[in-house]
C-alpha positions in Angstrom: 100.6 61.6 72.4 102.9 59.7 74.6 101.7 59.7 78.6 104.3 60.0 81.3 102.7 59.3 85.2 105.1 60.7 88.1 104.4 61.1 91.7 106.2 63.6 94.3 105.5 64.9 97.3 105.1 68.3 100.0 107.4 67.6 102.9 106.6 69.5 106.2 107.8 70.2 109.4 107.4 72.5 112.0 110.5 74.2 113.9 110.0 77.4 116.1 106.3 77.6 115.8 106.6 77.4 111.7 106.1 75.2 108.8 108.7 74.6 106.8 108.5 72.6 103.5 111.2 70.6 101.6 112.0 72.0 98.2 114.7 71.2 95.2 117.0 73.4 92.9 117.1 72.4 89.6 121.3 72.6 88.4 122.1 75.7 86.8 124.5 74.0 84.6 123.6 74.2 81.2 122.8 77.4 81.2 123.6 79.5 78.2 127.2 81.4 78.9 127.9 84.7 77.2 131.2 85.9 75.7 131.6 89.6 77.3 133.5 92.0 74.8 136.7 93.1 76.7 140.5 91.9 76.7 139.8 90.1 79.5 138.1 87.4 77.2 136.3 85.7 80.0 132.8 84.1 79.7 130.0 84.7 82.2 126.3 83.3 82.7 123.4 85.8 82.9 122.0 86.7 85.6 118.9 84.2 86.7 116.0 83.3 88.8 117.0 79.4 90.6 114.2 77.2 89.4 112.4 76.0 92.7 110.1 72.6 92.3 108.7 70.2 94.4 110.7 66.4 94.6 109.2 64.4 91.9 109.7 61.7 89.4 108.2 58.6 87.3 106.5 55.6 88.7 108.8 52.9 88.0 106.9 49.7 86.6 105.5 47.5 89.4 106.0 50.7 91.6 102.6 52.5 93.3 102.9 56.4 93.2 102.8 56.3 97.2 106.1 54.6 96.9 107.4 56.2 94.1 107.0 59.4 95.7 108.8 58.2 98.8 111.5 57.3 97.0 111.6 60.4 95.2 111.7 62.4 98.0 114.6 60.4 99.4 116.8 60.4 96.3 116.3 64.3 95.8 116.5 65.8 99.2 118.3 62.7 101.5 115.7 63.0 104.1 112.7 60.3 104.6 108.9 61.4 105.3 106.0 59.5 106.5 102.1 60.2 104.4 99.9 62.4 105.7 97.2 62.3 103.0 97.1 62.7 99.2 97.3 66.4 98.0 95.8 65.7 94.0 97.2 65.5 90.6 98.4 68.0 88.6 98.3 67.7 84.8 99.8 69.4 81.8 101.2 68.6 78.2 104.9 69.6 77.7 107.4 69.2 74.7 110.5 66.9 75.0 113.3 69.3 74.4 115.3 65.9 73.6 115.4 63.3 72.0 112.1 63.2 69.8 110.6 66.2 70.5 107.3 64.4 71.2 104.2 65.6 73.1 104.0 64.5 76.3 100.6 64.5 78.5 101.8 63.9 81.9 100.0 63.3 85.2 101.7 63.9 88.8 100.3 62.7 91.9 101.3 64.2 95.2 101.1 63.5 98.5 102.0 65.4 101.1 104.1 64.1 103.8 105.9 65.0 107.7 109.5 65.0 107.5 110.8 61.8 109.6 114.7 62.0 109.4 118.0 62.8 107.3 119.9 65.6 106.8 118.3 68.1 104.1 120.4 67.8 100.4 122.5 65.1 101.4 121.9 63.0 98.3 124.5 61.0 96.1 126.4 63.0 93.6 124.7 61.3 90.8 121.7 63.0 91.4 123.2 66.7 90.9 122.8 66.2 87.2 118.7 66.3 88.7 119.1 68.7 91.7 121.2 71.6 92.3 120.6 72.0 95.7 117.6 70.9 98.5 116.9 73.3 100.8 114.3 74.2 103.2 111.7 76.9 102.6 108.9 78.3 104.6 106.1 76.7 103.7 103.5 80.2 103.5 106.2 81.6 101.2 106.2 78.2 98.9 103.2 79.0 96.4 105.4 82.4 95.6 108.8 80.7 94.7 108.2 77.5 93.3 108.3 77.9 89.6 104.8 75.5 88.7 101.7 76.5 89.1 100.7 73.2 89.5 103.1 72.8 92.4 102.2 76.2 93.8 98.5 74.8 93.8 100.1 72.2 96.0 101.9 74.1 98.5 98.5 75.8 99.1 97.0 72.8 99.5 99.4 71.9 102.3 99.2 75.3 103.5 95.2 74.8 103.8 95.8 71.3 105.2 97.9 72.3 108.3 95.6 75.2 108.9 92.7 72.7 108.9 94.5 70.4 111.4 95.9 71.8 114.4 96.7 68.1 115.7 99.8 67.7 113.5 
């Protein structure tokens, strides 16, 4: 089974008395379309749920997943974070759905991080093929709409982090 190690991160920051945490859409293009049955022979996508995830990616070679997950962050939302501490891992197996088809066991470290500066989903164009969108989200409302459990174990752990720590 082939091993894949990535790092992301939990990007916080607090604005009229709330924490708010940094979160990515994946690109609804690919999507299935669906031919509708009328003269008007038009083509529409089904209805669906956005995919909300956390910013994340693989460790480069030579790269440490503190830094990969600052890049990571950078590249999908355009906005720069300092560390605050490391969350934890989250691990699963998933299926390539290209290429090979292989079994994957992957590992994802995450850290969780204050929002410094940048403009939120101001990222080059090359990355939409990645992201969708960026957006803000409350972070108390983040375990509910992300679409990972691992991830949604994350935001809790964020959630109970800043709970824990008035000072920040």
């Amino acid at each position: 089974m082939v091993r894949e190690i990535s790092s992301g991160g939990v990007v916080i920051r607090k604005k009229d008395d709330e924490w708010w945490m940094a979160a990515i859409e994946l690109p609804s293009a690919g999507l299935p379309t669906v031919a509708v049955p009328d003269a008007t022979k038009r083509e529409v996508r089904p209805k669906h749920k956005p995919v909300l995830c956390l910013p994340k990616g693989l460790v480069d070679p030579g790269e440490k997943p503190l830094e990969a997950a600052l890049r990571e962050v950078r590249e999908e939302t355009g906005i720069t974070a300092v560390p605050i501490t490391k969350l934890g891992d989250s691990k699963y197996v998933y299926v390539r759905s290209w290429g090979d088809g292989e079994r994957v066991f992957k590992i994802v470290s995450f850290y969780l991080f204050r929002y410094e500066s940048g403009r939120i989903d101001e990222i080059a164009e090359a990355m939409r093929v990645e992201v969708g969108r960026a957006k803000w989200v409350r972070l108390e409302d983040a375990p509910r709409l992300l679409a990972y459990r691992g991830e949604k174990q994350m935001a809790r752990q964020a959630l109970d982090y800043v709970s824990a720590h008035a000072e920040l």
